[in-house]
C-alpha positions in Angstrom: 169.7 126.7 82.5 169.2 126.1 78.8 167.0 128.4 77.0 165.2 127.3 73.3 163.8 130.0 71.4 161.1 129.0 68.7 159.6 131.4 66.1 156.6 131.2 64.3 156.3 133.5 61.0 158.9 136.1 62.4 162.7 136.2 61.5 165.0 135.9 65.2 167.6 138.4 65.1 171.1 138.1 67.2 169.3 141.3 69.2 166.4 139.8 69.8 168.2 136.0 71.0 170.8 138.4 73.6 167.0 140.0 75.1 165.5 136.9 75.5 168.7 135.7 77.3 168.9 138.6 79.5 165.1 138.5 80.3 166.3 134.7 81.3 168.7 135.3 83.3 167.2 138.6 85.4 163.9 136.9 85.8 164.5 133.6 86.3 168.4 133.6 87.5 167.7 132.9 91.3 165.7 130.0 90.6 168.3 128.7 88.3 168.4 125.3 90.8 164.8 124.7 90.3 165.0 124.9 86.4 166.2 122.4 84.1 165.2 123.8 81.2 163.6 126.9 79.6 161.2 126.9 75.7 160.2 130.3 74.3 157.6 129.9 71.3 157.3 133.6 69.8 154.3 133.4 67.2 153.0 136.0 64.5 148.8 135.2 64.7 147.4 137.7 62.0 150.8 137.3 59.5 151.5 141.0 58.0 148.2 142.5 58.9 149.9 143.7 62.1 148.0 144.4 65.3 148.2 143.2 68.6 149.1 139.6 67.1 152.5 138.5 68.9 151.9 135.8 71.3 154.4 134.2 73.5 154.7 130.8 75.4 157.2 130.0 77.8 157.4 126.6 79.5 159.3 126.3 82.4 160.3 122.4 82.8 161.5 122.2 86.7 164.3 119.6 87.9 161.6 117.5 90.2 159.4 116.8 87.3 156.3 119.3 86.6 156.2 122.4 84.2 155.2 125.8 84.8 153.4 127.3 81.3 152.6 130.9 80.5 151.2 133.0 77.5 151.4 136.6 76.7 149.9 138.3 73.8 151.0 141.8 72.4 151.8 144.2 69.3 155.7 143.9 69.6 158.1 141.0 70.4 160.2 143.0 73.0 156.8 143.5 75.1 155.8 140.4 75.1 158.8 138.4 75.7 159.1 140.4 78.9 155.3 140.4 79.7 156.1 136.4 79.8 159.2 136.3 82.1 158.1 138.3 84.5 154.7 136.4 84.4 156.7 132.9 84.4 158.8 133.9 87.8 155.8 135.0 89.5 153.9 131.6 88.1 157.5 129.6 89.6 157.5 131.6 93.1 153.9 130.6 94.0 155.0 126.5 92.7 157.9 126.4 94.6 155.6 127.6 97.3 153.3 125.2 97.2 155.5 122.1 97.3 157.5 123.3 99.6 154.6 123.8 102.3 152.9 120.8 100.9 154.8 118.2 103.5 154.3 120.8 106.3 150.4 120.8 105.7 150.1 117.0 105.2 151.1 116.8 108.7 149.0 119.3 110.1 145.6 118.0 109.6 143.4 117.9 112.1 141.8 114.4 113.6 137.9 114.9 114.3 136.9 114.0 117.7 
């Protein structure tokens, strides 16, 4: 799994990059199959006027085509980058769900009589 980590207005720090990477691999290590790759887009909004102003995207891009997309917003980097992984694995559970029941219920409908 190959994790990108894009900053917008904020320095990255070899810290910061070794979080991310364990937030990657705790959250999302399981579904490591299903994942081809892994973007992290950390953003300052309000510059130095501080605040809750950190937002963070992660995109998901999955082997069988399709992307999963999710965006937190808060004060410090740490909370947010781990807001968004834990958001993102519960976002890829419920998409692995859904296609994996989707053949099941195409061949379950009913015929009206």
């Amino acid at each position: 799994m190959k994790l990108e980590i894009r900053v917008r207005h904020l320095i990255v720090e070899p810290r910061f990059r070794a979080l991310c990477e364990r937030h990657l691999l705790h959250s999302l290590g399981r579904l490591e199959v299903h994942v081809r790759r892994v973007q992290l887009w950390i953003e300052d909004l309000n510059g130095p006027r501080g605040g809750r102003d950190l937002r963070c995207v992660i995109r998901v891009g999955l082997r069988h085509g399709g992307a999963v997309t999710v965006e937190s917003t808060e004060a410090r980097p740490e909370l947010a980058v781990g807001e968004v992984f834990d958001r993102a694995r519960s976002a890829l559970v419920r998409t692995l769900q859904r296609r994996r029941w989707a053949p099941i219920r195409r061949h379950l409908r009913l015929v009206p009589s």
